[in-house]
TORMI-361141 format. One record per residue (C-alpha): residue number from 0; residue in three letters; x, y, z. Coordinates in steps of 0.5 Angstrom, whole numbers, padded with zeros to 4 digits. Example, Ala and Ser with C-alpha at 12.3 -4.5 7.8 and 13.67 -1.06 7.14 Angstrom:
2
<r k="0" r="ALA" x="0025" y="-0009" z="0016"/>
<r k="1" r="SER" x="0027" y="-0002" z="0014"/>
END
This chain:
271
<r k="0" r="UNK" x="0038" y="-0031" z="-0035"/>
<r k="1" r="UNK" x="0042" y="-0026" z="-0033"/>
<r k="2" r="UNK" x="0039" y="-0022" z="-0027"/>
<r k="3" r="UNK" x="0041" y="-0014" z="-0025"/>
<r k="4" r="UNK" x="0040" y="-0013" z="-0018"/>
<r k="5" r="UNK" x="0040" y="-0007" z="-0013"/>
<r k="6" r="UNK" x="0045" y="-0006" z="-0007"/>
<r k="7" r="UNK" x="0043" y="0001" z="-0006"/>
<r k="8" r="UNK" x="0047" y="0001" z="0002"/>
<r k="9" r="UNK" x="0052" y="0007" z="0004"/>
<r k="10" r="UNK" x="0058" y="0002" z="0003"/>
<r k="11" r="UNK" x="0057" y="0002" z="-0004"/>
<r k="12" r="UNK" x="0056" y="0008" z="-0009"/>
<r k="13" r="UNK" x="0055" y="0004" z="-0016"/>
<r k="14" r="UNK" x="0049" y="0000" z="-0016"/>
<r k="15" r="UNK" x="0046" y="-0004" z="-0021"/>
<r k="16" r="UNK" x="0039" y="-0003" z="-0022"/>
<r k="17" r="UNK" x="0035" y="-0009" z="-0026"/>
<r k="18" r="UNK" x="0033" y="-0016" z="-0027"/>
<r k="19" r="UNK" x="0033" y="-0020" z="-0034"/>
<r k="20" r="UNK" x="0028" y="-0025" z="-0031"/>
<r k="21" r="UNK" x="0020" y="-0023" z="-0033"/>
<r k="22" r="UNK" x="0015" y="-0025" z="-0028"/>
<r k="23" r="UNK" x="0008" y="-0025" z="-0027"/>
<r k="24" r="UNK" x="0004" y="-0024" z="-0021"/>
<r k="25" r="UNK" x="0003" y="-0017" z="-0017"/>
<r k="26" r="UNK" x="0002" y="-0018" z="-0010"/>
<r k="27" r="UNK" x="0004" y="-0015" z="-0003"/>
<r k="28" r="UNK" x="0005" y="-0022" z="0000"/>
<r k="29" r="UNK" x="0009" y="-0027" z="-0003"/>
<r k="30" r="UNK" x="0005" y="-0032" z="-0008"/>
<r k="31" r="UNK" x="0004" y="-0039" z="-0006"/>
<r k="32" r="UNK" x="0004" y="-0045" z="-0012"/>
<r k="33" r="UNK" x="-0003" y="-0046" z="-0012"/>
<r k="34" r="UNK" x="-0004" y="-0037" z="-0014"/>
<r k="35" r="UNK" x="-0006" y="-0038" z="-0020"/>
<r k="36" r="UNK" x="-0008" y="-0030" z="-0022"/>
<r k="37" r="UNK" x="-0004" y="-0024" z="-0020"/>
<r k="38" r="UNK" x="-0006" y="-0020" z="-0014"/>
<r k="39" r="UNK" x="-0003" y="-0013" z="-0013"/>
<r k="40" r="UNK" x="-0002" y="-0009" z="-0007"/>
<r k="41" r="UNK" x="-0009" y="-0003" z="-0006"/>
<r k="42" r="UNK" x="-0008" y="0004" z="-0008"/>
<r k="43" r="UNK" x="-0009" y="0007" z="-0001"/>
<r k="44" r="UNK" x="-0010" y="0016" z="-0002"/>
<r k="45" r="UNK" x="-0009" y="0019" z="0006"/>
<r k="46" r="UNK" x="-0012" y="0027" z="0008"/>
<r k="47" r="UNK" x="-0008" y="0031" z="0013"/>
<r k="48" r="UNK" x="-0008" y="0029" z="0020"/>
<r k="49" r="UNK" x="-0008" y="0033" z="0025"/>
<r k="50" r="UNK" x="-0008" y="0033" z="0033"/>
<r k="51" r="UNK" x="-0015" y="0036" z="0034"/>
<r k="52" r="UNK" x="-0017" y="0030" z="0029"/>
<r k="53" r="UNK" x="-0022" y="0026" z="0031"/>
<r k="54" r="UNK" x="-0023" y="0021" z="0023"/>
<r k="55" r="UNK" x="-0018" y="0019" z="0019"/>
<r k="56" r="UNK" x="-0020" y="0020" z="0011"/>
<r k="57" r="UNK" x="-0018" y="0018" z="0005"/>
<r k="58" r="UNK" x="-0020" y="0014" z="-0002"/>
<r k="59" r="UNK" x="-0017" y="0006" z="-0002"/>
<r k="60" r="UNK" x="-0018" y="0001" z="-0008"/>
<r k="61" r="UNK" x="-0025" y="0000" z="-0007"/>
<r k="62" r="UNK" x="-0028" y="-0005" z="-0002"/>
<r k="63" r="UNK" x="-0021" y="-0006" z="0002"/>
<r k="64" r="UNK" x="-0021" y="-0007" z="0010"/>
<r k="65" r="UNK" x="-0017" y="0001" z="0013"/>
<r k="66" r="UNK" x="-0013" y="0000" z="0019"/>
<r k="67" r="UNK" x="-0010" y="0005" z="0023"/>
<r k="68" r="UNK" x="-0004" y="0003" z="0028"/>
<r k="69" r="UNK" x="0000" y="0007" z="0032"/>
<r k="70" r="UNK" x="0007" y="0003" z="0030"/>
<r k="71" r="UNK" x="0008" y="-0001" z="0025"/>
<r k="72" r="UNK" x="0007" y="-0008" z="0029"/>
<r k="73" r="UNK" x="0002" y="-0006" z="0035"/>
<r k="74" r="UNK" x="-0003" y="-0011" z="0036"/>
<r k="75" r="UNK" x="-0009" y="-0006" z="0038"/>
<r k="76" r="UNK" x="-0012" y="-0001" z="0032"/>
<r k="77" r="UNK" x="-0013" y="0006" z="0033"/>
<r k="78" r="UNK" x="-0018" y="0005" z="0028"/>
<r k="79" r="UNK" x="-0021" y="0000" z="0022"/>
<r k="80" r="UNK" x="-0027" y="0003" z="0016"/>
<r k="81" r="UNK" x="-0028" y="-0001" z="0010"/>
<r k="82" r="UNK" x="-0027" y="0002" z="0003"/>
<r k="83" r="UNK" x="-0034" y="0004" z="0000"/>
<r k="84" r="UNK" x="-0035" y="-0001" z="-0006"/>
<r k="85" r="UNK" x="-0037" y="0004" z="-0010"/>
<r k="86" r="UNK" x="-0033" y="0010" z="-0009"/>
<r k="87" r="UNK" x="-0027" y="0007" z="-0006"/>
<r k="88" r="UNK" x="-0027" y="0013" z="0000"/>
<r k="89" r="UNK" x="-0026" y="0011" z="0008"/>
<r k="90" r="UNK" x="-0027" y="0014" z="0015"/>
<r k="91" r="UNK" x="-0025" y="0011" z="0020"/>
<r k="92" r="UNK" x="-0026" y="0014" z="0027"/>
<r k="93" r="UNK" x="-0021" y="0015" z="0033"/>
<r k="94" r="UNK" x="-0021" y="0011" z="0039"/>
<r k="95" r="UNK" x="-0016" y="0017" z="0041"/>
<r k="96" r="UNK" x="-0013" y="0024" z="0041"/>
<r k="97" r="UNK" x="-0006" y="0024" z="0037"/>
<r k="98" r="UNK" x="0000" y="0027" z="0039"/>
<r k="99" r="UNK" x="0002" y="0033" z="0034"/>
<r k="100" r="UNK" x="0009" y="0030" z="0030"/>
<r k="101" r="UNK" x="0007" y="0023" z="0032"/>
<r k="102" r="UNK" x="0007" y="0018" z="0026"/>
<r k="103" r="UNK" x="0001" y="0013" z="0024"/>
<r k="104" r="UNK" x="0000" y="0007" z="0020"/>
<r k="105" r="UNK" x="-0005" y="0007" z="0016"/>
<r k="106" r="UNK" x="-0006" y="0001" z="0012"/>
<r k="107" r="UNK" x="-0009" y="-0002" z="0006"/>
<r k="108" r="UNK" x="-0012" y="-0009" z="0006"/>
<r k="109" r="UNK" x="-0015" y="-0014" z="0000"/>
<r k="110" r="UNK" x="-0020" y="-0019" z="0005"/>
<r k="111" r="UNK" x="-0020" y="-0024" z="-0001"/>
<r k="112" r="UNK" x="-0012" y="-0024" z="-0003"/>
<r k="113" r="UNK" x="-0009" y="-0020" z="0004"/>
<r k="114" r="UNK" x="-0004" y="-0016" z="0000"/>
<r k="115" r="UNK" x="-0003" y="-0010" z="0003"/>
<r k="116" r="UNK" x="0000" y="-0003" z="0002"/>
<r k="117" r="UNK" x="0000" y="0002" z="0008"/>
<r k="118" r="UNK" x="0004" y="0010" z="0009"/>
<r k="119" r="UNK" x="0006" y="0013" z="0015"/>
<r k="120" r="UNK" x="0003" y="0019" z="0016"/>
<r k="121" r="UNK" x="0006" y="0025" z="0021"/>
<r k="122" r="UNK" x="0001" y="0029" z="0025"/>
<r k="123" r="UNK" x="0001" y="0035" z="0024"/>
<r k="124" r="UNK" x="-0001" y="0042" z="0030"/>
<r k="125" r="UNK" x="-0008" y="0044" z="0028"/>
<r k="126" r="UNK" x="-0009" y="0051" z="0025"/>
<r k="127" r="UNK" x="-0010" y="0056" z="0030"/>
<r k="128" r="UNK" x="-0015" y="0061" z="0030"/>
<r k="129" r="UNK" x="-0012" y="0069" z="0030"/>
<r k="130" r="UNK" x="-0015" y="0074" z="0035"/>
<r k="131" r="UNK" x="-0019" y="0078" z="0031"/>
<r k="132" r="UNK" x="-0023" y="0082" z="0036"/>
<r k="133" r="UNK" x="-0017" y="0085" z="0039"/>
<r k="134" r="UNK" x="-0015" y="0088" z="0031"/>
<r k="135" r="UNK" x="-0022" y="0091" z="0030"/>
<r k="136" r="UNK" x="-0020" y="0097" z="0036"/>
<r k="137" r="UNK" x="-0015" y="0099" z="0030"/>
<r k="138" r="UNK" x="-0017" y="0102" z="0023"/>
<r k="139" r="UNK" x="-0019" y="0098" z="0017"/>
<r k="140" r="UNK" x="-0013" y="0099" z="0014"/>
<r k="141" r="UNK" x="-0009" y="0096" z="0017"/>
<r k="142" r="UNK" x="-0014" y="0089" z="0019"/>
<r k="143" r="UNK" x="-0014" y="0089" z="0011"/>
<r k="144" r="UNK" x="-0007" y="0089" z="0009"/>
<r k="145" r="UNK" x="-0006" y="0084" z="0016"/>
<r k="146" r="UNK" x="-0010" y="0079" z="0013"/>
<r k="147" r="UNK" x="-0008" y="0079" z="0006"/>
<r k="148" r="UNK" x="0000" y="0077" z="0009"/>
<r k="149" r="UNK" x="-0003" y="0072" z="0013"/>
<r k="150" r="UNK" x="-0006" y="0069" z="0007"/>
<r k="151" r="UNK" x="0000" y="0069" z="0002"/>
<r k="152" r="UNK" x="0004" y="0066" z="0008"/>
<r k="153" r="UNK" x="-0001" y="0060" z="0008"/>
<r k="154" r="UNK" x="0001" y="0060" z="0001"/>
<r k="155" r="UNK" x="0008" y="0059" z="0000"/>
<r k="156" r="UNK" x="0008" y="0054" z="0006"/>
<r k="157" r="UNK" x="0004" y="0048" z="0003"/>
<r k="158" r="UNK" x="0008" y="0042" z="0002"/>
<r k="159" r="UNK" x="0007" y="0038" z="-0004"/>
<r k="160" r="UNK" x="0003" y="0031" z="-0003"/>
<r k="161" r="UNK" x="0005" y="0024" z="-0005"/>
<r k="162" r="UNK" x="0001" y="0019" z="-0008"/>
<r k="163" r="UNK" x="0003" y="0012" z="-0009"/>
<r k="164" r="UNK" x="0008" y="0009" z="-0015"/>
<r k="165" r="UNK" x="0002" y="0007" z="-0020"/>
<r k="166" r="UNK" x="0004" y="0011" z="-0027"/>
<r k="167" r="UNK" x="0009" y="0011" z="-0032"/>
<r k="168" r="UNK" x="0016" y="0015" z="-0029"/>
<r k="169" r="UNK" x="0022" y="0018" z="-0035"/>
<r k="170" r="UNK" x="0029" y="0018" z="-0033"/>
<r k="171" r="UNK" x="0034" y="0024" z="-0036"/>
<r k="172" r="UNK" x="0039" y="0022" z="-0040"/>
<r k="173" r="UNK" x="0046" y="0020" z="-0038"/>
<r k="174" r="UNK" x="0051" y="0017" z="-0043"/>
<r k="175" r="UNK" x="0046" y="0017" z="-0049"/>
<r k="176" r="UNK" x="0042" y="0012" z="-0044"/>
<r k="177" r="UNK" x="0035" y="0013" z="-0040"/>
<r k="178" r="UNK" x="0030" y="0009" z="-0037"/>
<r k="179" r="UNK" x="0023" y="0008" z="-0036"/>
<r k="180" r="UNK" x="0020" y="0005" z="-0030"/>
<r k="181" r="UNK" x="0012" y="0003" z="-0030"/>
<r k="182" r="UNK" x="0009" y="0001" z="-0024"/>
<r k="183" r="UNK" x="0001" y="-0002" z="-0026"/>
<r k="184" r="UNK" x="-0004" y="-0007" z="-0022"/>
<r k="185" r="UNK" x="-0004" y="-0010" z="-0029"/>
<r k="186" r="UNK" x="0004" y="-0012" z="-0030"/>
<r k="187" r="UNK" x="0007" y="-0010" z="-0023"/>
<r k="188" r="UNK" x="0014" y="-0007" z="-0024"/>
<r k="189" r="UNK" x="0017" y="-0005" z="-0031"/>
<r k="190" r="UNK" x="0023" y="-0002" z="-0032"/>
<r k="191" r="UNK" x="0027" y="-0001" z="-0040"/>
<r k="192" r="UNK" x="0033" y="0000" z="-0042"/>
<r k="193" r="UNK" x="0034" y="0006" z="-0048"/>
<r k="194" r="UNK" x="0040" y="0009" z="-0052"/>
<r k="195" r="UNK" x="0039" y="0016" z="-0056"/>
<r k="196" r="UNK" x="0031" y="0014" z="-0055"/>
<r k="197" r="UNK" x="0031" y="0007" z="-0058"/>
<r k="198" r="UNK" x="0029" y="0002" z="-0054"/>
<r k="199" r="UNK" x="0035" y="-0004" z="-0052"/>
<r k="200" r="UNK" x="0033" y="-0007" z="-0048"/>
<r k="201" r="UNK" x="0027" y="-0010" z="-0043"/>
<r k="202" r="UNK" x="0031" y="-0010" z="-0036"/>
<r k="203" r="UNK" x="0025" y="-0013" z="-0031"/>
<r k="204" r="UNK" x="0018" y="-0014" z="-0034"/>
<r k="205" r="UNK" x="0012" y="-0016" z="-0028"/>
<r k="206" r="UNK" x="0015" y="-0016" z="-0023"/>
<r k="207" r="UNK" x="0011" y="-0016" z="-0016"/>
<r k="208" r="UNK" x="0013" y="-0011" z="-0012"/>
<r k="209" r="UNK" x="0012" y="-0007" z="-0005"/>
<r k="210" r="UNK" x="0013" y="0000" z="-0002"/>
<r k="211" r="UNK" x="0016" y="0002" z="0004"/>
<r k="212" r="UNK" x="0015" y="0009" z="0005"/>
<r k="213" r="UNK" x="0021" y="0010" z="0011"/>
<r k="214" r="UNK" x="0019" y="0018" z="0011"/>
<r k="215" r="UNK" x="0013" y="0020" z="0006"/>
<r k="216" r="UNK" x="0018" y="0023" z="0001"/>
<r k="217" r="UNK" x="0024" y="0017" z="0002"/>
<r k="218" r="UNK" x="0021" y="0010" z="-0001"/>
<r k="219" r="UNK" x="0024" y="0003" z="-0001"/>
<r k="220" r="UNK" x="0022" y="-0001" z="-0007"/>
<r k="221" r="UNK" x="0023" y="-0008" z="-0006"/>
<r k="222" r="UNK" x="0021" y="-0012" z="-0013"/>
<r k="223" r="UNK" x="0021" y="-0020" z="-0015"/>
<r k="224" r="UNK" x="0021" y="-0023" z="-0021"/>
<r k="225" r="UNK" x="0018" y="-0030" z="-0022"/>
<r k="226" r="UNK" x="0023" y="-0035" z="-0020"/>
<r k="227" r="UNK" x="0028" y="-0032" z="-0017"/>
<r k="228" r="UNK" x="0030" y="-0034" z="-0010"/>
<r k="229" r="UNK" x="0032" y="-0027" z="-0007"/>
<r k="230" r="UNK" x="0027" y="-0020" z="-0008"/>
<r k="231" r="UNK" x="0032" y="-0013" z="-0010"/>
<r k="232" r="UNK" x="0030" y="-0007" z="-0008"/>
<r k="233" r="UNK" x="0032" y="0002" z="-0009"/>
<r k="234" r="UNK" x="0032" y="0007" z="-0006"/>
<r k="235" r="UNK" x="0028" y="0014" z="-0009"/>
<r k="236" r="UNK" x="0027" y="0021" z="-0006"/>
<r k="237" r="UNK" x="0021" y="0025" z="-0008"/>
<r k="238" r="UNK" x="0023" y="0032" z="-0010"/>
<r k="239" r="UNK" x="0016" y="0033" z="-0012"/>
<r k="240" r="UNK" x="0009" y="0029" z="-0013"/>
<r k="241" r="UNK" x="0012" y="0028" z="-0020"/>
<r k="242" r="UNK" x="0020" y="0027" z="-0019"/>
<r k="243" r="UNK" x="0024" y="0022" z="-0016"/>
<r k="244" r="UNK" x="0032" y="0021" z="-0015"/>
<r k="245" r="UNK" x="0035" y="0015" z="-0014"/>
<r k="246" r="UNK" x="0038" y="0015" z="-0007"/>
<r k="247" r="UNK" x="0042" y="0010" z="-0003"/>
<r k="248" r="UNK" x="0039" y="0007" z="0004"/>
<r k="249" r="UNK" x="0042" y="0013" z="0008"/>
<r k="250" r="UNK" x="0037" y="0018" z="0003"/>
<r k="251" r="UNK" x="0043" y="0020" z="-0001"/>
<r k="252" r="UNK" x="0043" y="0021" z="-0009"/>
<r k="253" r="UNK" x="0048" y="0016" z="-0011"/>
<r k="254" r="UNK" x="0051" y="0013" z="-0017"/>
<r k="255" r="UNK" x="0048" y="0007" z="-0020"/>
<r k="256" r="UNK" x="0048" y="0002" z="-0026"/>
<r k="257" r="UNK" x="0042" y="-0001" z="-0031"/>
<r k="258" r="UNK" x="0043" y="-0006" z="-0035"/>
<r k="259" r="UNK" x="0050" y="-0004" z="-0039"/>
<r k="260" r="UNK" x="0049" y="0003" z="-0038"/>
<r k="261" r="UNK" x="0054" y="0006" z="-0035"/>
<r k="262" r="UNK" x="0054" y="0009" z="-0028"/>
<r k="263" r="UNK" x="0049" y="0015" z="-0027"/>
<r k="264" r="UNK" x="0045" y="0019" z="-0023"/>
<r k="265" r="UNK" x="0038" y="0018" z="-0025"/>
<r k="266" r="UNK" x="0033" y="0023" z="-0023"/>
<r k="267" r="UNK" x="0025" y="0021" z="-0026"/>
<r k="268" r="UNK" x="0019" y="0025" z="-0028"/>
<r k="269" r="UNK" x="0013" y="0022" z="-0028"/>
<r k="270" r="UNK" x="0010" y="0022" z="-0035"/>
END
């Protein structure tokens, strides 16, 4: 079968995108022989974390063990919970205060399967609270107008938040060709070839995939189809909760080849 890979690196600005080979199977962890059903790394949602924070909050696939480390490899845990079998929510509790802009890993696990997702979350300055005691010495008038500016500033500095691949991403059309991208715990990483909206050709099908999020708007997407001997792996930088570009290793928007469509930049939209 003929095999599409990726090599989105800063030397090459043309990539080809895609493996012909189906797999079955989803799982974080590579699958042994005697792995007889699919496994697929836990969804894993994380609140804002701040440097006054004294838990960790969120939602995860339902049961899932939540590990907090300070880096990616340290051997003492910052804190641990267990997902609620019922509603998936988690609140693991501190061992200590963190440092404003520094990095945590939160980690997923399945106990059953040892799949495992994780993000790295940055923490962020805890909101002051504004002196309002000095201000009441003024007239009304201006404590009023004050307020109002300090909300709208609030506003307009709220970044977007986001969320793990899971959903069904539609690409633009470039040369009369676009792509579909589907990642799903049931099928794991699809991706489909389409020419004046017809489909060519299926590209890769039940891949098992794992996420890397160097930064939470630039993942490393790592795929392997059933079989193969080496994983492939793209690059994409999140413009938005629901649009993604492809991007190279250095973060930089880049050209790139699926199946027999020409060379392109792809941005996709979640559908």
């Amino acid at each position: 079968m003929k095999k599409f890979m990726v090599a989105l690196t800063g030397l090459v600005t043309v990539a080809t995108l895609g493996a012909t080979v189906p797999a079955t199977g989803i799982t974080a962890n590579a699958a042994t022989k005697k792995t007889t059903s699919t496994y697929v790394s836990p969804s894993l949602k994380v609140n804002a974390i701040y440097n006054n924070s004294k838990t960790i909050k969120g939602t995860a696939t339902k049961g899932s063990k939540i590990t907090v480390k300070s880096t990616k490899n340290a051997k003492k845990n910052l804190a641990t919970a267990t997902a609620s079998s019922k509603t998936g929510k988690y609140t693991a509790k501190l061992s200590k205060t963190l440092k404003k802009n520094s990095n945590v890993y939160v980690y997923a696990t399945n106990p059953k399967t040892k799949a495992y997702f994780y993000r790295i979350i940055r923490v962020q300055a805890a909101a002051t609270k504004t002196a309002t005691k000095k201000t009441t010495s003024t007239k009304k008038t201006t404590t009023k107008t004050t307020a109002k500016k300090t909300t709208s500033t609030k506003k307009s500095t709220a970044s977007f938040s986001v969320k793990t691949p899971t959903g069904t991403w539609k690409s633009n059309t470039a040369n009369k060709y676009s792509q579909v991208f589907t990642f799903t715990q049931k099928t794991g990483f699809n991706q489909t070839l389409y020419k004046n909206g017809k489909k060519v050709k299926t590209l890769v099908s039940y891949a098992t995939y794992k996420v890397n999020a160097k930064t939470p708007t630039f993942w490393k997407i790592t795929y392997t189809p059933k079989n193969a001997k080496k994983s492939s792996s793209f690059y994409l930088r999140f413009t938005s909760a629901k649009k993604f570009k492809i991007v190279n290793s250095k973060n930089q928007v880049v050209k790139t080849t699926a199946g027999v469509a020409p060379a392109a930049n792809w941005t996709f939209t979640k559908k």
